[in-house]
N, C-alpha and C positions, 0 to 999 in steps of 0.2 A: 334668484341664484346669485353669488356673489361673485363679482369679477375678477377677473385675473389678467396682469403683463405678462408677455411673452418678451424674454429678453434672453441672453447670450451671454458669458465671461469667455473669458481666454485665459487657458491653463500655463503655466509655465513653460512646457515643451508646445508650444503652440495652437493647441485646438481650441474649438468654439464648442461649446458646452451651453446645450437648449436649459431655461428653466425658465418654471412658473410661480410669479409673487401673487397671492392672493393677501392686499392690504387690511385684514380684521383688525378690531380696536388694537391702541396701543396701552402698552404698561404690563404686558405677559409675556414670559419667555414664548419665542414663536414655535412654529413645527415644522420639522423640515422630512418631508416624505420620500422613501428611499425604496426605488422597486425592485422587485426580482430581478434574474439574470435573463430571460423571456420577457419583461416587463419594461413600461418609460412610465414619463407623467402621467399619459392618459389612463392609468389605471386607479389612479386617484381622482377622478372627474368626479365622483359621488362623493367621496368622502374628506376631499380638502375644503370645497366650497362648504361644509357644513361644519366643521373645524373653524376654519375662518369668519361663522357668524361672533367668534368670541376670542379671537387673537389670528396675528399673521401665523401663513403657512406659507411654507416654498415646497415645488417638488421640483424633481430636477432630472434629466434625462443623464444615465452613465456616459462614457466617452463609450463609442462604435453602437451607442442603440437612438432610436426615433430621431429626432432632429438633431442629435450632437454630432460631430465630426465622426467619421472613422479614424482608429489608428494605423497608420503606415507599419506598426511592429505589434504584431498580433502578442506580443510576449509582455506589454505593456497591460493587456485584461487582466489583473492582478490585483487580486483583496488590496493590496497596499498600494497601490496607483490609486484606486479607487477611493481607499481610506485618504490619500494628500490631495485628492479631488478637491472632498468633500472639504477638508480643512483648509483646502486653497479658497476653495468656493465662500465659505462664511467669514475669511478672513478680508475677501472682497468686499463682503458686503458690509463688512463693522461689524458683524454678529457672535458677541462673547458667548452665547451661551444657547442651546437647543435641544429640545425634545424631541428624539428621532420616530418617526415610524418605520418603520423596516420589515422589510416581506424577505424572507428566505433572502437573497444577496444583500438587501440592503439590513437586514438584524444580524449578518455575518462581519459586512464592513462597519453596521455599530460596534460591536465587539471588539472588532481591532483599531477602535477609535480608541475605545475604552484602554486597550491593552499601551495606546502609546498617547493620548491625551486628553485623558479623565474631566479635566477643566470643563471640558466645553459640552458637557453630556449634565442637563440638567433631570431628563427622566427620558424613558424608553419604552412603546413600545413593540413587541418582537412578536412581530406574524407568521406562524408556523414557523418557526427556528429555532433553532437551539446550539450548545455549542458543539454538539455532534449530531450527525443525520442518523436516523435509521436503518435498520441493515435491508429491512423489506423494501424501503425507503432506496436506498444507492442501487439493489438490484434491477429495481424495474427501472429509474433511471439509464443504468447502464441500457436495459435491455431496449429502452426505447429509441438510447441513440442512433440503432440501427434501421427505425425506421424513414419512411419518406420523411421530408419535412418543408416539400413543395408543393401546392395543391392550387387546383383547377379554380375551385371558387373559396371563398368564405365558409361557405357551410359546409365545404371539403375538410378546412380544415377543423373547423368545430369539430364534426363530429369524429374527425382521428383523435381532438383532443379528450373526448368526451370515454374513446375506446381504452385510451392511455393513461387515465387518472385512475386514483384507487375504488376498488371494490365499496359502492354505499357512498360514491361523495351522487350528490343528490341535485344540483343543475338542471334547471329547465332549460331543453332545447334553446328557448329563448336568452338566458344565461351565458350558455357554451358560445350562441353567436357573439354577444356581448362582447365576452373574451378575448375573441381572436380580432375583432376589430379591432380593441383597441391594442394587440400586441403583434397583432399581424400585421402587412401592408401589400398594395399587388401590384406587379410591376408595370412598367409599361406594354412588356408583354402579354399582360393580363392573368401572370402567377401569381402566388397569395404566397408570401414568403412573409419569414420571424422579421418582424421590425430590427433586424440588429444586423450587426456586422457577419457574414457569413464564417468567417475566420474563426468565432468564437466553436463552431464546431472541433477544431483542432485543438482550441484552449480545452474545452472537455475533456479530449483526447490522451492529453498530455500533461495538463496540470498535477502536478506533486502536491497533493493536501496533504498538511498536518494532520496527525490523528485526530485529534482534536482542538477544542478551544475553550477549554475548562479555566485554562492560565487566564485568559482574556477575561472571561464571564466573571471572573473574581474580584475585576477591577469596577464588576458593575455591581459590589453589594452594596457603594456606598449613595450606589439613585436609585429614586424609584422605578420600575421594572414591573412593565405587565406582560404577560405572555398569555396570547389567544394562539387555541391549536384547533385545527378542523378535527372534529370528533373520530374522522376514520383517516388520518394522515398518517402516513408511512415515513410522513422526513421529521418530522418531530414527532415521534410517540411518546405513549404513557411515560413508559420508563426512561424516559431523558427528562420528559419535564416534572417528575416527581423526584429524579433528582436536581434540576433545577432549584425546586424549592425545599429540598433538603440543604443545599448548599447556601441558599440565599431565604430564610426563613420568611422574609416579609415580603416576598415575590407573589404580586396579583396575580390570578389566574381566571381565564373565561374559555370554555370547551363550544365552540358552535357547532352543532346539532348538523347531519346529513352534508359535512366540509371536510373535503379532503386537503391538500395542500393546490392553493392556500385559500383561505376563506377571502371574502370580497370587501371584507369589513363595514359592509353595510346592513348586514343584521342584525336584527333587532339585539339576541347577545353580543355580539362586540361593538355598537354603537350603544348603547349602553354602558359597557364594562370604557369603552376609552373614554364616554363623554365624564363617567365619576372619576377615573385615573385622571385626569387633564383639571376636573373642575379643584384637585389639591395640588397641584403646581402653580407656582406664583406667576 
């Protein structure tokens, strides 16, 4: 298994920001892995170290999730906080140029990379996202918000998550625990709480989205662009990513079989579909 530093930047407004360098050969544009809004680095434990047998990879923890700071102004959780993160982040490190992977938050803040600095986006790709969500998709969303979201043990929360995914996404028990480990944590009290900032409840609450983000996605016809969708996802369905590739003609596509949102990206179809996506980027 390939190793990884555990190292830290400091943002402009002051926070500490967790990330992971996994050193693979040099002479390729690197990968910089970007997890959902539920998600940190460790969701990429499988799939970075096997990226990295063939160039670097970084992943990196948002501000208020796993190791990084919380923010003192919850109003700061914001696509575009996130998107000058990210551009803070790789300007830190010297890095002109990157292929993003992005899971629902982080293929939203590819996007608005894309919409305000195209340069640094050499290919992408975009795990269950697109540039609008689903309407089946935002409904149970909303409707889960109301559920608990503290649990007694780990397999508490598994299997709430396991009640609360769409209809046919297909996880082994074994799987759903996977999951929560790595996006859950449990307090000293001994509660299993979201790796993340509590506050970001309120962000849900509250946030004013754009209808969409079509303006964005057009700034990405000029990389390459893969989109894997979980075969029964409700945040990225058929009809957004058919029109994806109506708008962007040469846009790859891989459907994984019994994947709701978002697939794990270690099956057999999307490690396959990223390993030939990656192996024509220089």
């Amino acid at each position: 298994m390939t190793g990884f530093g555990e190292k830290t930047f400091r943002t402009r407004d002051g926070l500490s920001l967790y990330y992971r360098d996994y050193n693979g050969p040099v002479g390729k544009t690197p990968i910089l892995c970007l997890s959902g809004t539920g998600g940190n680095s460790k969701v990429y434990d499988d799939l970075a170290p096997h990226i990295a047998q063939t160039r670097r990879v970084l992943t990196m923890d948002w501000r208020g999730h796993g190791r990084s700071d919380r923010d003192p102004d919850w109003q700061h959780y914001h696509y575009n906080v996130d998107r000058d993160d990210v551009i803070e982040f790789l300007a830190f490190l010297g890095v002109s140029k990157i292929v993003t992977v992005g899971t629902s938050l982080g293929g939203i803040v590819t996007m608005h990379i894309a919409g305000y600095k195209p340069d640094l986006l050499a290919g992408s790709v975009m795990n269950d996202v697109g540039p609008v969500i689903g309407e089946a998709g935002r409904l149970r969303l909303h409707d889960n918000m109301g559920k608990p979201m503290v649990f007694d043990s780990f397999e508490d929360a598994a299997q709430a998550q396991k009640e609360r995914a769409e209809v046919g996404f297909a996880f082994t028990d074994a799987e759903w625990l996977l999951r929560v480990h790595r996006i859950y944590a449990q307090d000293p009290d001994g509660k299993v709480k979201a790796n993340m900032d509590p506050m970001y409840g309120r962000v849900f609450r509250e946030r004013k989205r754009l209808p969409d983000y079509w303006h964005f996605f057009e700034n990405m016809k000029a990389i390459p662009v893969l989109a894997i969708r979980g075969a029964v996802s409700d945040i990225l369905d058929q009809a957004t990513l058919d029109e994806m590739k109506r708008r962007k003609p040469d846009l790859k596509t891989t459907i994984v079989p019994g994947r709701g949102h978002c697939p794990m990206l270690t099956e057999p179809q999307a490690l396959a579909a990223i390993d030939s996506f990656l192996a024509a980027i220089a």
